[in-house]
C-alpha positions in Angstrom: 10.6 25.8 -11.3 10.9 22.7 -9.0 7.6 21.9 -7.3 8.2 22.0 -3.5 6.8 18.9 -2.2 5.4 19.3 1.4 2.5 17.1 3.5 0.3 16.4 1.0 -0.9 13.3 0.4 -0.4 13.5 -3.3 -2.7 10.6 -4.0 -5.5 12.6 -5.6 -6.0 13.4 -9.2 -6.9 15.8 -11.6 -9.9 12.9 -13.0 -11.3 13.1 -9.3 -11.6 16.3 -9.3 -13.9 16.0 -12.3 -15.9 13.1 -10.7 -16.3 14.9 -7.5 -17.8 18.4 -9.1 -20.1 15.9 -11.0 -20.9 14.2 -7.7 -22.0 17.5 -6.4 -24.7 18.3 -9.1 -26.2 14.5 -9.6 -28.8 13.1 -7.7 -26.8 11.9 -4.6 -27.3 13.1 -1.2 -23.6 14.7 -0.3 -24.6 14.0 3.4 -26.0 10.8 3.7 -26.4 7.6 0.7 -25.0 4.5 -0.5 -21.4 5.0 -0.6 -20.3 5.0 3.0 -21.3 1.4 3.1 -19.6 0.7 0.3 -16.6 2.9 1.7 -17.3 0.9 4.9 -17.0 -2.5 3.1 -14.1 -1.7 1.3 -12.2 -0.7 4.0 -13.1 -4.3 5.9 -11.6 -6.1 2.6 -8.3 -4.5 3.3 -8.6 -4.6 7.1 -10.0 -8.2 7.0 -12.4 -7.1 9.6 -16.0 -7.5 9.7 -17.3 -4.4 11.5 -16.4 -0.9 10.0 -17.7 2.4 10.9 -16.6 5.6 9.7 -16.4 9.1 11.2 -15.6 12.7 10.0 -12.0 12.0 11.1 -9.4 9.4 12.7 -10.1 11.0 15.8 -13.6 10.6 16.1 -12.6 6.9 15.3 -10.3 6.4 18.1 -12.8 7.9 20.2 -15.7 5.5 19.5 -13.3 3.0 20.1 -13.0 3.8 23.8 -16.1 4.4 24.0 -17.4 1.1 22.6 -14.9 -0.9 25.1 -16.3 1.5 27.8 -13.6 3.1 29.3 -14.4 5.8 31.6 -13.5 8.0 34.6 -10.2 6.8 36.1 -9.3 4.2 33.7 -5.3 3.7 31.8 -5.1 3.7 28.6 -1.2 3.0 27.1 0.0 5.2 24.2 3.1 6.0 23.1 5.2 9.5 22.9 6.2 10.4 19.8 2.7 10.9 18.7 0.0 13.3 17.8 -2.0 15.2 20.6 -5.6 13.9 18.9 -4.5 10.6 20.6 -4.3 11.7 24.0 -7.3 13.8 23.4 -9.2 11.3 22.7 -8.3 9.4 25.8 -8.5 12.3 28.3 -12.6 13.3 26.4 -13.5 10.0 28.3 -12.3 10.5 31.4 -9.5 8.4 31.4 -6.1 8.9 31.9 -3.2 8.6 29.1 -0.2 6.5 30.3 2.7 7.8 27.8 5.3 4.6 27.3 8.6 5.8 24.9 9.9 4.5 22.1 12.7 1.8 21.1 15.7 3.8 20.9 16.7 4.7 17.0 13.4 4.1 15.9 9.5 4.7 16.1 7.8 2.1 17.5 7.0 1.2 20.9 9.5 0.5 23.6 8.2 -3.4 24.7 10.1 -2.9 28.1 8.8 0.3 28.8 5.3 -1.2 27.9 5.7 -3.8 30.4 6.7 -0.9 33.1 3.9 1.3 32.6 1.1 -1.7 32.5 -1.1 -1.2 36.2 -4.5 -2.8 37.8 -6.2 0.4 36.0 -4.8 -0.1 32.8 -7.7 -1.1 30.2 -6.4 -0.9 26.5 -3.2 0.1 25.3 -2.8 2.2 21.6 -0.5 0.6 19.7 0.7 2.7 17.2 2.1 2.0 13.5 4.4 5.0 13.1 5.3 6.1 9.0 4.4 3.1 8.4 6.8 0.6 10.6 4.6 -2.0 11.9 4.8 -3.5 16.0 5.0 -6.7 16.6 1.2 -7.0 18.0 1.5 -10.8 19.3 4.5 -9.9 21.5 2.3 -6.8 22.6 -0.4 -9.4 23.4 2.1 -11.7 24.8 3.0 -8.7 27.3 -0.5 -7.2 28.3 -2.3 -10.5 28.6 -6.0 -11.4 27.0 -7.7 -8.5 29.5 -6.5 -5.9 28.6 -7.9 -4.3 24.7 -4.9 -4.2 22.0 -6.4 -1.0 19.5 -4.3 -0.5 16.6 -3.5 2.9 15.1 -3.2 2.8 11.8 -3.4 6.4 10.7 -0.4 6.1 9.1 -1.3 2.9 7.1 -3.6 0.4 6.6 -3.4 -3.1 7.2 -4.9 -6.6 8.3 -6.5 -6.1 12.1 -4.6 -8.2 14.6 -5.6 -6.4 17.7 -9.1 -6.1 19.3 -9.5 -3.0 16.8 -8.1 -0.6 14.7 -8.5 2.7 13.1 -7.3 4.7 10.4 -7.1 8.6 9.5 -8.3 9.3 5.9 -7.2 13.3 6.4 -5.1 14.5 3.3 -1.7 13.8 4.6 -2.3 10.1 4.7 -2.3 7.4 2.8 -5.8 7.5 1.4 -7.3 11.3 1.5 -11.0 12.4 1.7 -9.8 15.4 2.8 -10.7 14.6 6.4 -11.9 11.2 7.9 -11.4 8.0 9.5 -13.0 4.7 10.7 -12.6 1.9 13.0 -12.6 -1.8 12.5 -12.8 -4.5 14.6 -13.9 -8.4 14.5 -14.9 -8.1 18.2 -18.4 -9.0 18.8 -18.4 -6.1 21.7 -18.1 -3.4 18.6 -22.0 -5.1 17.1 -23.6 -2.5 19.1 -20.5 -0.2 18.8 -20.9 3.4 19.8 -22.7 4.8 16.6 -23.4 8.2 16.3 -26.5 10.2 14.9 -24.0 13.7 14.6 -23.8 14.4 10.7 -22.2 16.9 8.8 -24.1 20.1 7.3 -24.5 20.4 3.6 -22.6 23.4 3.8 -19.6 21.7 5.7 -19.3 19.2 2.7 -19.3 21.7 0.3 -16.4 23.2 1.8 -14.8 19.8 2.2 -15.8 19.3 -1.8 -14.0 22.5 -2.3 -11.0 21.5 -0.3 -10.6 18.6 -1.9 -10.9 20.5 -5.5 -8.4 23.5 -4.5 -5.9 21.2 -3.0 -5.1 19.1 -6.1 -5.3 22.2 -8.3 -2.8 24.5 -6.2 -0.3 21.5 -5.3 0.2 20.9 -8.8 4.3 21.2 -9.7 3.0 23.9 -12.5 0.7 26.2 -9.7 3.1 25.5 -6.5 4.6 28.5 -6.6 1.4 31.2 -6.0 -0.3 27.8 -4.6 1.1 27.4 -1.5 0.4 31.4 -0.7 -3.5 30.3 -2.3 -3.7 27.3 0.2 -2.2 29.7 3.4 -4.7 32.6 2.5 -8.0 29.8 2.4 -6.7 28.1 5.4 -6.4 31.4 7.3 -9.6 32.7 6.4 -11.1 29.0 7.1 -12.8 28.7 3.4 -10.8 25.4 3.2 -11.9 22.3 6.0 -10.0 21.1 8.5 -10.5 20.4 11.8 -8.9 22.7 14.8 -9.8 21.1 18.4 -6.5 19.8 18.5 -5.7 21.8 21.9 -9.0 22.2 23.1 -9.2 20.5 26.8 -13.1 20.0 26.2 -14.5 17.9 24.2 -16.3 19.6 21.1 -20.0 19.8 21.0 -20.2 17.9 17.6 -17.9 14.8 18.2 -18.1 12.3 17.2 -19.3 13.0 13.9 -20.1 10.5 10.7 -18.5 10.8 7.4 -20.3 11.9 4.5 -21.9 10.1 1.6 -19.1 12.7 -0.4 -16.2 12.1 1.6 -17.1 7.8 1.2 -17.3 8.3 -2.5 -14.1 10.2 -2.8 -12.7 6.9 -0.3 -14.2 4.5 -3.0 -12.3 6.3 -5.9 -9.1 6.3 -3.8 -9.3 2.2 -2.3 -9.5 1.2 -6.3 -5.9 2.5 -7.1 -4.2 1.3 -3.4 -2.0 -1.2 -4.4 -0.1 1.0 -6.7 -0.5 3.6 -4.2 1.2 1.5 -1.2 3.5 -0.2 -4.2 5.0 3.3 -4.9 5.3 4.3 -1.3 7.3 1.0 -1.0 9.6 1.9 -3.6 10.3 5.9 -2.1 10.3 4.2 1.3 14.6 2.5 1.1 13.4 0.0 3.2 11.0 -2.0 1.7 8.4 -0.8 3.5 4.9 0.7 2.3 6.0 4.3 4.5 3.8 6.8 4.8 6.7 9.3 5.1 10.0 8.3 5.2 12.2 9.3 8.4 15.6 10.2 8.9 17.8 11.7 11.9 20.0 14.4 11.1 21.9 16.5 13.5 20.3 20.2 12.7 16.8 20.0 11.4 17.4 23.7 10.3 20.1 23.0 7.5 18.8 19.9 6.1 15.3 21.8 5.6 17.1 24.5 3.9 18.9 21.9 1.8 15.9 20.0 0.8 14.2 23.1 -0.1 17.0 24.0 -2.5 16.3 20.6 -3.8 12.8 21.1 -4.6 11.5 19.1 -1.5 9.5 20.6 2.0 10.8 17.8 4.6 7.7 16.9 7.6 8.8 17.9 10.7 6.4 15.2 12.6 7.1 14.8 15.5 9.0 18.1 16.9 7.4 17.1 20.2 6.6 13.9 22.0 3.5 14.8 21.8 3.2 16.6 18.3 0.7 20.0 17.9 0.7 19.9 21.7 0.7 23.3 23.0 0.9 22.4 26.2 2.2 18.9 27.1 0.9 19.0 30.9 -2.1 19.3 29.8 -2.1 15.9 28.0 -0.6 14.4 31.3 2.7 14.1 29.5 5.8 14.7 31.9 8.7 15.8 30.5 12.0 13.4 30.5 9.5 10.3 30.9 10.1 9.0 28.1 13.6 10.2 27.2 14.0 8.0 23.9 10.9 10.1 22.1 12.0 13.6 23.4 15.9 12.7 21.7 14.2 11.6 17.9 12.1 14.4 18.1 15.1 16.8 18.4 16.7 15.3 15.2 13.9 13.5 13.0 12.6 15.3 9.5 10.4 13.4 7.3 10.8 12.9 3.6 7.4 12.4 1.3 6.4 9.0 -0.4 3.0 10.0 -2.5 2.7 9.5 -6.0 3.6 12.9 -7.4 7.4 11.8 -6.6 9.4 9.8 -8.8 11.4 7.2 -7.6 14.5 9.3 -9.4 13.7 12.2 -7.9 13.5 11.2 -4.1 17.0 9.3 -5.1 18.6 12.4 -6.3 17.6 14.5 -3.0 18.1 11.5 -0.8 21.8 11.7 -2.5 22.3 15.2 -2.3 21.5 15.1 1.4 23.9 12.6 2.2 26.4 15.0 -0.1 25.8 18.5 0.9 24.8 17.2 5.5 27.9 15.6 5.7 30.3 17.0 3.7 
């Protein structure tokens, strides 16, 4: 059988499975200890920033973020469409009001004309975001918005040297790194010193469950188990054994939020930031562009038939983003008007996304990539 490659990250491995069950039953605290610093630290290396703080999720990063440059009640914050409804959420859970700009035609980075049509006396920050991996040009973005106005960098789809006022990244398990869920910001801004820490922690029981996720999800994704795995993986998610988080459409913000990441979850990021380079080297090679992508995207004319080609193939394609504002269910909610940014609302009617972790050879996405070009447009 031909293992059906969907979202996951594919970057964890059978030996950290063993260290992580051994993690659970040695002398570390799974809430609190040691290796979130060290997670922390390890993340600035990469980042080249000197202030990291991590959270229970991307999310909660972005969040702190806005939070630390003050943004409130009435403020503008720039993001672009073609991005995931966490974003806006985490804009609107201030107070403030999400300003969507589009795209550049053809691809999945920020329009720089739109940007400059959207900019007003209210706007504070504008989110620039890193989509699959493309990167934006952040100096002509500073050139464009000027020195008052904050530059945060999302990075949830990679991770990279800070250019802008600050950045976060998204350690969930379809991303780069996974610790099943999790994030962090990082800045070189004095303003972040006293950033907007948090005293919410997780409950033992809550990282268990993430321990068990993390287990369960290398297990049942494995090309040998894929077959009953994928029905395993639907049954735990449905019946919420496994740990994700679900406020992605809830207009309030949760009780809990934000919330810090666990000494677990840090240790699991330390085990994953040591193998990186061959990680991002490998993603580079899948990408067929030279580029470290986090998924690689391509623009087909019916979603429907290249899925069902693909599948043949052995391969689930992403269907990020599907709307301009992606696991929306209901874009006025998110202050998104439709045909405002008409760029984003045309790729999300023809994008799919092709995987680039580690459980993919570099044969194997050629022969699909092939057989796609063979079988769409023959």
């Amino acid at each position: 059988m031909k293992p059906l490659y969907d979202f996951y990250c594919g970057s964890n491995t059978w030996q950290e499975v063993k260290e992580v069950f051994k993690f659970l039953f040695s002398s570390n605290d799974i809430v609190e200890g040691l290796y979130i610093k060290k997670f922390e630290d390890e993340i600035g290396k990469v980042t080249n920033s000197k202030y990291v703080v991590s959270y229970n999720s991307g999310r909660h990063a972005l969040y702190s973020i806005l939070k630390a440059l003050g943004i409130k009640q009435g403020d503008e914050v720039i993001l672009q469409a073609f991005t995931c409804v966490v974003v806006p959420n985490a804009i609107l859970y201030t107070g403030a009001i999400p300003v969507y700009m589009d795209v550049e035609k053809d691809h999945y980075t920020l329009s720089f004309t739109d940007l400059k049509r959207k900019i007003t006396s209210r706007t504070k920050a504008v989110i620039v975001q890193h989509t699959f991996g493309y990167m934006t040009d952040i100096q002509k973005v500073r050139d464009i918005v000027g020195k008052d106005i904050f530059i945060i960098e999302d990075c949830a789809h990679t991770i990279k040297i800070l250019q802008g006022d600050a950045g976060f990244i998204s350690t969930d398990h379809t991303k780069v790194i996974s610790t099943v869920i999790g994030g962090a910001f990082f800045t070189n801004s004095k303003i972040f010193k006293s950033a907007y820490y948090t005293n919410e922690k997780l409950s033992k029981f809550r990282v268990f469950q993430i321990a068990f996720t993390f287990m369960m999800e290398v297990i049942i994704t494995y090309s040998k188990f894929y077959k009953i795995g994928r029905y395993i993986r639907w049954l735990l998610t449905k019946l919420r054994v496994f740990y994700f988080l679900r406020d992605e459409n809830k207009s309030i913000k949760p009780k809990k939020y934000p919330v810090k990441m666990s000494n677990l979850q840090a240790f699991i990021g330390c085990m994953q930031m040591k193998k990186l380079n061959d990680n991002l080297k490998h993603r580079t090679k899948l990408s067929g562009c030279g580029i470290d992508l986090l998924r690689r995207p391509i623009l087909v004319e019916d979603k429907e038939k290249a899925k069902s080609i693909l599948k043949k193939e052995g391969m689930i394609a992403g269907v990020w983003f599907d709307l301009p504002v992606f696991g929306c269910d209901n874009l006025e909610r998110v202050k998104y008007k439709n045909g405002s940014c008409p760029n984003a609302e045309y790729m999300c009617k023809y994008v799919i996304n092709l995987p680039t972790h580690q459980r993919i050879s570099s044969d194997d996405s050629k022969r699909i990539i092939k057989k796609l070009k063979e079988k769409y447009y023959e």
